[in-house]
ROBA-279398 format. One record per residue (C-alpha): x, y, z. Coordinates in steps of 0.5 Angstrom, whole numbers, padded with zeros to 4 digits, always signed. Each point is the difference from the previous one (the first is absolute). Last residue first. Layout:
N
XYZ;...
***
This chain:
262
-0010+0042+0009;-0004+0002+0006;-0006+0001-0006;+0002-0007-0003;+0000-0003+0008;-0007+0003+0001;-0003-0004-0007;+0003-0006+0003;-0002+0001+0007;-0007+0002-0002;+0000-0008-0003;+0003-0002+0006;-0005+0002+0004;-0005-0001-0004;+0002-0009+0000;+0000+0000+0007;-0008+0003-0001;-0002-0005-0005;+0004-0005+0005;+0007-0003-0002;-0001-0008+0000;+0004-0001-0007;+0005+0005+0001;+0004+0001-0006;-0005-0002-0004;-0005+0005+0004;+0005+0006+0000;+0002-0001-0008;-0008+0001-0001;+0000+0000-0009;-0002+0006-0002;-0006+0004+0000;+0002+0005+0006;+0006+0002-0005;+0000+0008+0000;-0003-0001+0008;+0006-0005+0001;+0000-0008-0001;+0005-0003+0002;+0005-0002-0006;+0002-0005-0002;-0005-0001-0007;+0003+0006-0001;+0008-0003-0001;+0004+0002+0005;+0006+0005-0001;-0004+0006+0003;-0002-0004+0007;+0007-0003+0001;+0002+0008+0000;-0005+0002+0004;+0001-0005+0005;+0008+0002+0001;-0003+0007+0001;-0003-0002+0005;+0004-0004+0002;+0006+0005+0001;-0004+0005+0003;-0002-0003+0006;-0008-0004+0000;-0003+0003+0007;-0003+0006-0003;-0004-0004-0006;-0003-0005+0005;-0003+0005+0005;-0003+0003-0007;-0003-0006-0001;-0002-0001+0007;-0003+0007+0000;-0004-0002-0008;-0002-0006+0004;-0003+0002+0006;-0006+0004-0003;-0003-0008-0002;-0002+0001-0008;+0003-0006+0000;-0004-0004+0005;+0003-0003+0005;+0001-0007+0002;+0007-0001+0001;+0001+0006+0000;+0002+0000+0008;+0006-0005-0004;+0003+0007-0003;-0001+0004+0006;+0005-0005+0005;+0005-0001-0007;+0001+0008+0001;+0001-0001+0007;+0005-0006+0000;+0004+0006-0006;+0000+0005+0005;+0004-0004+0006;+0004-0003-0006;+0001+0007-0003;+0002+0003+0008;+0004-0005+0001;+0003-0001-0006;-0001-0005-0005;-0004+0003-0005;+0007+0004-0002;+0003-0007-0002;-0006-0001-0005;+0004+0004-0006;+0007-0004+0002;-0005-0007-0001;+0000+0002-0007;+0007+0003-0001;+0003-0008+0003;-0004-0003-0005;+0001+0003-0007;+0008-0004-0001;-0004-0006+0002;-0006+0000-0005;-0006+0001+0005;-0005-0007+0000;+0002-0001+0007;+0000+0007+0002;-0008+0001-0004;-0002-0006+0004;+0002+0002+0007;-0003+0006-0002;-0006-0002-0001;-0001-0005+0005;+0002+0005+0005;-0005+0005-0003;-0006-0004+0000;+0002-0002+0009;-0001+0006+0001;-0006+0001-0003;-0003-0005+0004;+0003+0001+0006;-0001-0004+0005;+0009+0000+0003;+0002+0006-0004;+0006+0000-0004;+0004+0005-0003;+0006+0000+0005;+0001-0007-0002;-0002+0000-0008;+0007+0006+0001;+0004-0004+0003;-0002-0007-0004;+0001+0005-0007;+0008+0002+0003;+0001-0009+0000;-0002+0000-0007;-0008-0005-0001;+0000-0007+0000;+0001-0001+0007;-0006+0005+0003;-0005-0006-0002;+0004-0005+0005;+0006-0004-0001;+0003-0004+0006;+0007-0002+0000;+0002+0005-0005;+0006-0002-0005;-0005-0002-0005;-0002+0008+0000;+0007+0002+0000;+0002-0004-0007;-0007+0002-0003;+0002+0008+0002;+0008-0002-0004;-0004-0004-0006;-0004+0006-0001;+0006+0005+0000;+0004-0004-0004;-0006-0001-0005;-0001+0008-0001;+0009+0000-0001;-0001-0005-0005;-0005+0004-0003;+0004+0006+0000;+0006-0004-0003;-0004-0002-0006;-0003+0006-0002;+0007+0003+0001;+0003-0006-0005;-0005+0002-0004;+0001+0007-0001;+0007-0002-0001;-0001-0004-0005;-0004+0005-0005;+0006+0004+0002;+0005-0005-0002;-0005-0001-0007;+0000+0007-0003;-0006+0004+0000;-0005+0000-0006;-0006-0004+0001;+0001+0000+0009;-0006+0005+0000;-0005-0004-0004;+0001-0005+0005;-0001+0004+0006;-0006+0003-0003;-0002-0008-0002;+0001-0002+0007;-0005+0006+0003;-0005-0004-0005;+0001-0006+0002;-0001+0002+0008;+0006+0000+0005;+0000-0004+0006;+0007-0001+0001;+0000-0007-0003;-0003+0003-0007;+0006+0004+0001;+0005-0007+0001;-0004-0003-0006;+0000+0006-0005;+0008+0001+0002;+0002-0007-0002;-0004+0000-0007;+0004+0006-0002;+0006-0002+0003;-0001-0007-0005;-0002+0004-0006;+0006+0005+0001;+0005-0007+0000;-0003-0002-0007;-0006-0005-0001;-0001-0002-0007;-0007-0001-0002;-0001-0008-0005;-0003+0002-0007;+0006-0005-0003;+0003+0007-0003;+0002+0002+0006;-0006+0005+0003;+0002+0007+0005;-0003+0001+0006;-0006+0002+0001;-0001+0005+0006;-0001-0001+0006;-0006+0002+0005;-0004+0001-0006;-0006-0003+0003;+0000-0007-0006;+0008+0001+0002;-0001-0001+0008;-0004-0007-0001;+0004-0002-0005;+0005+0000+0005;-0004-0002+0006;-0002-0006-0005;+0008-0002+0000;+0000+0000+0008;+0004+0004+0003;+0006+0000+0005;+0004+0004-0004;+0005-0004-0003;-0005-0005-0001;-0004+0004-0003;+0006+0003-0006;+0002-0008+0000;-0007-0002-0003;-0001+0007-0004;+0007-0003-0005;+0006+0004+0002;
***
């Protein structure tokens, strides 16, 4: 097939397909003796599986090492890995489209509504009518469930459950209580390093060392900085643009606690 037919077959335009050669994303096919490239059924599956991957996120550079992968094994099972990538997104969009549906079926949509009814109980039993740091929290975490993937959402809200307790909800509305009594603080404030290290004993296990991990994997521009890494980019003062300098130690101290608890 000529590289028109090959682009409409993949829903691509004939630029992208040029454009995915100049990067090596697919090889050159062979020439006919009129100098026209002739496209076969491996080119076709080729082009489709670097647009399908390009769609789940992936880099370029991480589509090439897929690629490279695929050279050498047989055309089923580079069709079945691609039937399975187009099944797990299929099943991501399902899963978006079912959460719209429910939220379209509501009378009366309110902030809460865009996050998973289990988040909602949580957020809930978080909350703290006039706290600022509270309602931070609230926002981040109704963003983090929302932009979660939806086979990764029901252990994320499984690590706060524990928070929801009488007795840790009951600490937790305290602990918010001291960290908007630093409002103004200084960072050297003697009631820092005792609220960061009250923060780290009220963290459960399971988060901690799902923090950890999330740590670990991120890139260093973030991650908060550390007395390894206090030069580096202020993860905490982006993440929460309001936070006081005395906020913002608590929580680096929690860091630097957390990977010793850890």
């Amino acid at each position: 097939m000529r590289i028109g037919e090959l682009a409409t077959l993949a829903g691509v335009s004939t630029r992208t397909v040029r454009h995915y050669h100049h990067l090596n994303l697919l090889p050159e096919p062979e020439r006919l003796a009129n100098g026209y490239r002739e496209y076969r059924l491996r080119d076709a599956v080729a082009l489709t599986r670097v647009r399908r991957l390009a769609e789940l996120g992936m880099s370029l550079d991480e589509i090439r090492d897929v690629l490279a992968d695929d050279q050498g094994r047989e055309l089923r099972e580079v069709l079945l890995e691609l039937d399975a990538d187009l099944a797990r997104q299929q099943e991501t969009i399902g899963a978006r489209r079912d959460r719209l549906a429910a939220l379209l079926a509501e009378t009366d949509l309110h902030p809460d509504s865009t996050v998973s009814p289990d988040m909602a109980t949580v957020l809930r039993v978080l909350s703290v009518e006039g706290s600022k740091f509270a309602e931070m929290d609230r926002e981040l975490l109704a963003l983090m469930d929302t932009v979660a993937d939806p086979a990764d959402r029901a252990g994320f809200v499984d690590l706060f459950r524990p928070l929801t307790e009488p007795e840790a909800a009951a600490r937790g509305h305290a602990l918010y209580a001291r960290l908007d009594e630093l409002a103004d603080a200084d960072p050297g404030d003697p009631r820092v390093t005792t609220l960061a290290a009250d923060l780290v004993a009220h963290f459960p296990d399971e988060m901690v060392t799902a923090m950890l991990a999330n740590l670990d994997a991120a890139p260093d521009h973030l991650r908060p900085p550390t007395t390894e890494n206090a030069d580096g980019d202020h993860w905490l003062t982006t993440m929460y643009a309001e936070m006081s300098a005395a906020q913002a130690e608590v929580f680096r101290l929690v860091m630097v606690m957390l990977k010793e608890r850890g």
